[in-house]
C-alpha positions in Angstrom: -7.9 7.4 10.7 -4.6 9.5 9.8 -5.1 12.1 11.5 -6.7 10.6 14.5 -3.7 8.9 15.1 -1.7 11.8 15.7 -4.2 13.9 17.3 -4.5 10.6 19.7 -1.1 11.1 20.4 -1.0 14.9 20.6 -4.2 14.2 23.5 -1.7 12.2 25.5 0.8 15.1 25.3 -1.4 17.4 26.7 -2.5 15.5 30.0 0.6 14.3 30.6 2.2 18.3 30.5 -0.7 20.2 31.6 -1.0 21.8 28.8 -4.0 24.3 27.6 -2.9 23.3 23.7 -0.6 21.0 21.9 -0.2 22.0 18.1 1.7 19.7 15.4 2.7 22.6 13.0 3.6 21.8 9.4 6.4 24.0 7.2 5.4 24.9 3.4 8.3 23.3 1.5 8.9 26.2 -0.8 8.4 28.9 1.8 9.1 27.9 5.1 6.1 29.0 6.5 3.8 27.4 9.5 0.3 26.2 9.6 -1.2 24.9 12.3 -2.1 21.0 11.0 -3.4 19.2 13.8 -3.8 19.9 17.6 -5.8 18.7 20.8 -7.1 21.8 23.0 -8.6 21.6 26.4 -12.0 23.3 24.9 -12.0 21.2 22.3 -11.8 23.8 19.5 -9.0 25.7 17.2 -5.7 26.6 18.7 -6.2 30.2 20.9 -2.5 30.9 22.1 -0.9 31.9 18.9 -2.4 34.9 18.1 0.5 37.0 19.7 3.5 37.2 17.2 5.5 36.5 19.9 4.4 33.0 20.6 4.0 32.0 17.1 7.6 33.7 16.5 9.1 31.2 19.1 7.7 28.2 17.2 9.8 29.3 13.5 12.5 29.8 15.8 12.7 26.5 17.8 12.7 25.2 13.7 15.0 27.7 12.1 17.5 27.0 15.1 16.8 23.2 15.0 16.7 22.9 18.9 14.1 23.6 21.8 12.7 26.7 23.3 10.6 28.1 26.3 8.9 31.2 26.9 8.9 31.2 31.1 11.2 31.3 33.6 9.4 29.9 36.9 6.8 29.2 34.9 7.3 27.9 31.6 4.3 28.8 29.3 5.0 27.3 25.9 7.4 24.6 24.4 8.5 24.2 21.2 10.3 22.1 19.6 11.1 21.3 15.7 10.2 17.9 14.2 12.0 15.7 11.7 11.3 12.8 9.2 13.5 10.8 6.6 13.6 13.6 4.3 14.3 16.1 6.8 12.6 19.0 8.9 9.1 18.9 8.7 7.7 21.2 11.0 7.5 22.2 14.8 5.4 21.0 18.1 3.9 23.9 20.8 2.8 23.1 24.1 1.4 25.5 26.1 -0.6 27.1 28.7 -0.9 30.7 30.0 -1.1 28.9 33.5 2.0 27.5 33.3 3.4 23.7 32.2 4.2 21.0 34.5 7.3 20.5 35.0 10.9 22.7 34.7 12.6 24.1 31.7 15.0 21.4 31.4 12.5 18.5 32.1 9.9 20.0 29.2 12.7 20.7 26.7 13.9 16.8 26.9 9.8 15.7 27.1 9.6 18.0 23.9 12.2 16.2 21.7 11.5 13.5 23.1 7.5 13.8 21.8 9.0 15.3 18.7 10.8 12.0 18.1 8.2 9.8 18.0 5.6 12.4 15.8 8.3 12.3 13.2 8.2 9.0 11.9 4.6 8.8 12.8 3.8 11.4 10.2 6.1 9.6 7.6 4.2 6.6 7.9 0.9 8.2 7.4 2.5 10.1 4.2 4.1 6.5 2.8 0.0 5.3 3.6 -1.8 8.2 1.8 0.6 8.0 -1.1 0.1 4.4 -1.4 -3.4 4.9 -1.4 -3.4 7.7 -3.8 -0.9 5.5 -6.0 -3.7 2.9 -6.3 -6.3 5.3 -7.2 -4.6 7.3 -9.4 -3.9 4.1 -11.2 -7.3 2.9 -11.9 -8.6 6.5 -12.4 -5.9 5.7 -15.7 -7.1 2.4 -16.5 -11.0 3.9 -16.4 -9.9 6.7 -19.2 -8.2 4.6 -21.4 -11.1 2.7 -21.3 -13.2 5.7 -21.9 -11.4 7.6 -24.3 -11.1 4.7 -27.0 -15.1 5.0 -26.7 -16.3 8.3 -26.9 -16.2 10.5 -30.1 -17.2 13.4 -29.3 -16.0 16.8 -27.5 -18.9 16.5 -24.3 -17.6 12.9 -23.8 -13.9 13.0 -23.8 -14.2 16.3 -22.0 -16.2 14.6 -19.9 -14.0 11.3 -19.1 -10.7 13.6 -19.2 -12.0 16.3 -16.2 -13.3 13.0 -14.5 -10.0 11.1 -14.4 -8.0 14.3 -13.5 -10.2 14.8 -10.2 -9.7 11.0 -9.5 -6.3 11.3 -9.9 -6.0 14.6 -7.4 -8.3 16.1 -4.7 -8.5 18.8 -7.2 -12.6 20.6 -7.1 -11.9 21.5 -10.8 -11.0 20.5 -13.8 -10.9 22.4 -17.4 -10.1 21.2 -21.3 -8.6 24.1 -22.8 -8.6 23.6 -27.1 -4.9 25.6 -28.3 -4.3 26.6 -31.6 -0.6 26.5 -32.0 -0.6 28.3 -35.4 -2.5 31.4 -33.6 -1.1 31.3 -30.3 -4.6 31.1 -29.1 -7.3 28.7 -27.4 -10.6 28.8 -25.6 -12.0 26.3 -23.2 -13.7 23.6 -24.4 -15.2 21.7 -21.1 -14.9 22.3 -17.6 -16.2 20.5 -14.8 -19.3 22.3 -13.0 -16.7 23.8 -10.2 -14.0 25.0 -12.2 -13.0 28.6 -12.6 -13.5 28.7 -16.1 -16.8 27.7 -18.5 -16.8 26.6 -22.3 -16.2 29.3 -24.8 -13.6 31.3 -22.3 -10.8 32.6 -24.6 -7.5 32.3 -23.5 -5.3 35.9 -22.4 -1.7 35.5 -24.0 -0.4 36.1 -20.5 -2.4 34.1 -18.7 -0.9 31.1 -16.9 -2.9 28.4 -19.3 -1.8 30.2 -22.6 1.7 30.6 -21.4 2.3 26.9 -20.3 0.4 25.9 -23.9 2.6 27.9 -26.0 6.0 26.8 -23.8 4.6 23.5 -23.9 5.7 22.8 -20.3 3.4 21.1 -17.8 3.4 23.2 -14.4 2.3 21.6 -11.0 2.0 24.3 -8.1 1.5 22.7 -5.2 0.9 25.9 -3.4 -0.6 28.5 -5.8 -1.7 31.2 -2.7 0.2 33.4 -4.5 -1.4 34.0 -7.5 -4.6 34.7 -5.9 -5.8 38.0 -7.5 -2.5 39.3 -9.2 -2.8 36.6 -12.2 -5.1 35.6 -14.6 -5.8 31.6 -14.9 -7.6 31.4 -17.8 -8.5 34.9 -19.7 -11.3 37.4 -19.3 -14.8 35.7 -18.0 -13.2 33.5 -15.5 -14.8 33.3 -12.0 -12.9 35.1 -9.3 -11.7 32.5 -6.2 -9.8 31.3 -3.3 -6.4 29.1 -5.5 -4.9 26.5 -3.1 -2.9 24.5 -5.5 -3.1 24.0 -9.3 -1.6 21.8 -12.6 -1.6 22.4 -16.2 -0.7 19.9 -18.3 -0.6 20.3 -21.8 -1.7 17.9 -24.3 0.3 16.8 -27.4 -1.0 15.7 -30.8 1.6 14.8 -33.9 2.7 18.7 -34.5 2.6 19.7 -31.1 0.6 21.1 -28.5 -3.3 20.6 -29.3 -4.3 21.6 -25.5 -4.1 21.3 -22.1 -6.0 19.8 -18.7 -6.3 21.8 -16.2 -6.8 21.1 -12.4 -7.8 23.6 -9.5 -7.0 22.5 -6.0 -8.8 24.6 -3.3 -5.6 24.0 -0.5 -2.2 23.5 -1.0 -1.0 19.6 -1.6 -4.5 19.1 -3.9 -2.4 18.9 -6.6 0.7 17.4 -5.8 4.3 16.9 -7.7 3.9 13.5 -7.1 1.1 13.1 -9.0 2.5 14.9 -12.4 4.0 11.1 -13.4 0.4 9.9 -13.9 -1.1 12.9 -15.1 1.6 13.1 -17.6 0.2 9.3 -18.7 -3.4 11.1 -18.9 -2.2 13.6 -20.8 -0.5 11.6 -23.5 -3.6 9.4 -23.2 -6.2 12.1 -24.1 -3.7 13.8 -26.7 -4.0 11.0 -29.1 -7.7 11.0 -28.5 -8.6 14.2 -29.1 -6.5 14.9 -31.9 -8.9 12.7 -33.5 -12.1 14.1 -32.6 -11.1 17.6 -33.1 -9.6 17.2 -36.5 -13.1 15.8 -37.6 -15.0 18.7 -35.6 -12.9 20.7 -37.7 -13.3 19.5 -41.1 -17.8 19.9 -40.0 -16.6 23.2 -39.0 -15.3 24.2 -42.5 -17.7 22.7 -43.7 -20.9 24.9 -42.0 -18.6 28.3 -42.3 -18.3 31.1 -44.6 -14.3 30.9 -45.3 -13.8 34.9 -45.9 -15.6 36.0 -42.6 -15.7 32.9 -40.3 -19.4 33.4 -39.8 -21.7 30.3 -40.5 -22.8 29.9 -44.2 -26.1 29.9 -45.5 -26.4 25.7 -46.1 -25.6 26.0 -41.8 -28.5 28.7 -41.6 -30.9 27.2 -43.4 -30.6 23.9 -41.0 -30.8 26.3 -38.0 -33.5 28.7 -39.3 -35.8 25.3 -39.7 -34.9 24.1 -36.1 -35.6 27.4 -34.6 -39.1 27.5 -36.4 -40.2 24.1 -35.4 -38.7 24.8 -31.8 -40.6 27.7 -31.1 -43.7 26.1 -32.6 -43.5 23.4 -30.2 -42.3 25.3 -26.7 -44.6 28.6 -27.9 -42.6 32.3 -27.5 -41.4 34.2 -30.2 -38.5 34.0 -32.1 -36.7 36.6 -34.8 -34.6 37.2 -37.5 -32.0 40.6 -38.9 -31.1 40.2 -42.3 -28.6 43.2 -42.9 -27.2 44.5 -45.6 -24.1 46.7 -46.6 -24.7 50.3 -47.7 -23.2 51.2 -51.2 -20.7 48.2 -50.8 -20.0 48.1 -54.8 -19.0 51.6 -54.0 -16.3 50.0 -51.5 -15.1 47.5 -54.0 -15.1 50.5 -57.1 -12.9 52.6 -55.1 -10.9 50.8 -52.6 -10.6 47.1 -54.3 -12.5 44.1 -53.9 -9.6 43.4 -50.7 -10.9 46.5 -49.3 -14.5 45.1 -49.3 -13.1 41.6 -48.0 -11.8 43.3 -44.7 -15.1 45.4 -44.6 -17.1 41.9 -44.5 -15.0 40.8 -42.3 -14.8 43.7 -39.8 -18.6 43.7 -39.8 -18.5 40.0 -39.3 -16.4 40.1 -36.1 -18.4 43.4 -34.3 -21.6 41.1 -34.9 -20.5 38.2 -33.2 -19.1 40.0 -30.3 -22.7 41.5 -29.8 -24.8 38.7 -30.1 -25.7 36.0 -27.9 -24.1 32.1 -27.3 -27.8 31.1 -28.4 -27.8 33.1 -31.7 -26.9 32.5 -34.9 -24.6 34.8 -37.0 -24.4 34.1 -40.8 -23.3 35.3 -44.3 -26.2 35.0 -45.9 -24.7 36.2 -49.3 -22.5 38.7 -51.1 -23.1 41.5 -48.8 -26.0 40.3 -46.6 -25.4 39.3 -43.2 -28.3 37.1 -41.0 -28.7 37.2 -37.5 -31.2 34.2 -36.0 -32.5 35.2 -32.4 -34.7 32.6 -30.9 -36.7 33.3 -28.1 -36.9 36.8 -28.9 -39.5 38.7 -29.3 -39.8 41.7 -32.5 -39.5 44.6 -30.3 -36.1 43.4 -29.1 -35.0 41.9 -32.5 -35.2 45.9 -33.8 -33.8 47.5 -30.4 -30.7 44.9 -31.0 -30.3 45.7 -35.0 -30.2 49.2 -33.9 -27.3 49.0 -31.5 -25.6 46.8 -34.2 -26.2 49.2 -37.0 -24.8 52.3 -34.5 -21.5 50.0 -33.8 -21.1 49.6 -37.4 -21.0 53.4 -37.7 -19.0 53.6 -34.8 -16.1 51.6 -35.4 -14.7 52.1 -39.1 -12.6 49.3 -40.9 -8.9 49.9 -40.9 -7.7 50.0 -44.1 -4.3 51.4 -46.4 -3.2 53.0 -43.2 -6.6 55.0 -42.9 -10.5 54.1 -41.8 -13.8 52.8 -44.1 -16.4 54.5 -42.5 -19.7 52.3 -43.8 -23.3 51.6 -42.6 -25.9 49.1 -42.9 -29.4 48.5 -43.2 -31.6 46.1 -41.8 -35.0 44.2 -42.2 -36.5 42.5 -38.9 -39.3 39.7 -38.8 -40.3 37.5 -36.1 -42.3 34.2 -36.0 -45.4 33.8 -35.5 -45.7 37.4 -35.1 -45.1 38.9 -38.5 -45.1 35.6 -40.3 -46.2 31.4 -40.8 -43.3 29.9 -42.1 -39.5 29.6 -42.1 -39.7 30.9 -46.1 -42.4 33.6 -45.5 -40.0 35.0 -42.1 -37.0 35.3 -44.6 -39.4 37.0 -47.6 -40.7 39.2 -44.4 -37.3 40.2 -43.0 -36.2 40.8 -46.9 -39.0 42.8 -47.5 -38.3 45.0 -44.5 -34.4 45.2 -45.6 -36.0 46.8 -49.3 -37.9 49.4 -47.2 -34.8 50.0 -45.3 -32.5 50.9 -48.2 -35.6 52.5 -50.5 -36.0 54.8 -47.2 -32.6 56.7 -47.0 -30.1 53.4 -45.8 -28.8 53.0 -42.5 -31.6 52.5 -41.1 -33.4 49.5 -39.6 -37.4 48.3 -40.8 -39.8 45.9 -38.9 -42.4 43.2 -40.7 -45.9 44.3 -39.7 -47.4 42.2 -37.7 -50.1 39.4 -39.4 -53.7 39.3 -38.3 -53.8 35.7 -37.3 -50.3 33.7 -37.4 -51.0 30.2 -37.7 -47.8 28.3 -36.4 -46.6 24.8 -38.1 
């Protein structure tokens, strides 16, 4: 209805000068620059004239100098005129036609203001309308979270309700949850909504805009965020490569400071709005004190199912997961593997170097493996030295082409340590089920057995489980 209303209006311009097209053109508040907003056209489609610079030129001219202009002498061929509101200029009006107006200079130039007057506070009053209405929504979008967020308890909820109410509350396409560790100077993304840029597990880059506004803990709303297209990073590497209209980033506060931040993608400029920061500012504070809560317990289960020297999960956590992935590949069919490896003459390491020496080993080894393996696998210190890798849905073939690239990255990147390099290898034992064994106890004596042949045979090396004659699955 809007914008009917003043392309109504711009329809009666047009017949009544002759015009070929009448264009209402809007200036970008931080820039200056003119878009083409609304228009009528005598065939009915996009704006034609304004492809010369020199017409186009005219139109920033007529509202840089704040008074009318014509292109013509006998025959005036375009008008333009600049258009003010309460606030002040915003933009310009262009009628034209190659054929020539209706009218003389002096007549068109006072027909001109005099059109211009009347669009002014015509647009103001369907601004004051769309921020009323957005007012209204943005207010029960509010009332909806809080109502949401005292209820769920859980990361895929809250995520959930928070990306929800951040759309409502813009016409933003997408919305992100970004967890920040303040301590680190680091955070990933924890939910996004299925159009935004960014997916779960998408690290933050310390440049990026997300991790600076996180770590300076101030919100930023870009109304028009053109120009970051392609020069800046969003969110960090993984991030899907689009068109950036407009954009906010709001960061979330728990009691010792910045926890994480919303984030909302608008595909033009004016999706997200300065306006609206007041009430995403409430939704902010709103899902701080929320998920301050339901991270704190995620973390205390996360200490809880890791290894504290290397980060990787602990055996109690692979136990749980090794049963699950039996019982899910009896039930959905497949095949489904396991890499037990383990550290070549580690006392060695220890002996000469110090047991701190064979802590950063562990842990170097620990980090390369997670970087290599899937979302869907499991990486875990199965004890001491021996490292587990659960593949599901994999069949034994691949489980030993994958432990062989691992074991080659091991020898290819030495630990750094005392100012030098620990060049060390590994060894590894591959079983799958129900290929090369029944049970979840028989595929961990299988992959264990495999492990012993690997080390009796020369180390740094990798053994398969022989195949069973006829695997019977639970």
């Amino acid at each position: 209805m809007p914008s009917a209303l003043i392309t109504g209006y711009l329809d009666i311009v047009r017949s009544t000068t002759g015009a070929e097209e009448v264009v209402f053109w809007c200036a970008d508040p931080e820039t200056g620059e003119l878009s083409a907003e609304w228009w009528s056209t005598a065939h009915g489609g996009e704006p034609e004239h304004f492809v010369e610079q020199t017409w186009r030129s005219l139109v920033t001219w007529a509202l840089q100098q704040n008074r009318a202009q014509v292109i013509g002498d006998e025959e005036i061929q375009l008008v333009a005129a600049p258009i003010h509101g309460e606030s002040g200029a915003i933009g310009a009006l262009s009628i034209s036609s190659e054929a020539g107006l209706r009218g003389g200079r002096d007549p068109l130039k006072a027909a001109a203001a005099r059109h211009c007057a009347h669009l002014g506070p015509l647009h103001d009053l369907i601004r004051a309308r769309g921020q009323y209405h957005r007012a209204t929504q943005q207010s029960s979008a509010l009332l909806t979270a809080a109502q949401r967020f005292s209820a769920n308890r859980s990361i895929e909820a809250l995520g959930d309700s928070i990306t929800t109410a951040a759309l409502e509350m813009t016409a933003g396409y997408g919305a992100s949850l970004v967890h920040w560790n303040r301590d680190a100077e680091t955070g990933e993304v924890a939910y996004a909504s299925p159009d935004a840029r960014a997916r779960p597990g998408v690290r933050l880059d310390f440049g990026g805009q997300v991790a600076r506004a996180c770590a300076a803990d101030i919100p930023v709303v870009m109304e028009d965020a053109r120009r970051l297209n392609g020069r800046v990073v969003l969110f960090g590497e993984g991030e899907k490569v689009g068109a950036l209209g407009s954009l906010g980033i709001l960061p979330l506060r728990g009691d010792g400071g910045v926890i994480g931040a919303v984030v909302i993608e608008g595909r033009a400029p004016g999706d997200v709005r300065q306006e609206d920061a007041k009430n995403l500012r409430l939704l902010a504070m709103l899902a701080g004190s929320s998920l301050q809560t339901v991270w704190e317990i995620e973390e205390i289960t996360r200490r809880a199912r890791t290894d504290p020297l290397t980060g990787l999960y602990n055996r109690g956590h692979f136990e749980d997961r090794l049963h699950q992935m039996i019982a899910e590949t009896a039930r959905f069919g497949g095949e489904s593997s396991l890499v037990m490896f383990d550290i070549d003459h580690f006392k060695e390491v220890n002996d000469t170097h110090g047991h701190p020496a064979g802590d950063a080993v562990l842990k170097g080894i620990a980090r390369l493996l997670e970087e290599r393996v899937r979302n869907v696998d499991t990486c875990a210190r199965y004890g001491g030295e021996e490292l587990a890798l659960l593949l599901p849905r994999t069949e034994l073939d691949g489980a030993v082409e994958l432990a062989n690239r691992l074991r080659l990255a091991v020898m290819d990147n030495p630990v750094r340590w005392g100012g030098g390099h620990l060049l060390v290898t590994v060894s590894g034992g591959v079983s799958s089920f129900p290929r090369a064994s029944r049970s979840a106890e028989a595929l961990v004596a299988a992959a264990d057995a495999a492990l012993y042949r690997a080390k009796e045979g020369g180390r740094n090396r990798v053994e398969a489980a022989p195949p069973i004659a006829f695997p019977i699955t639970l």
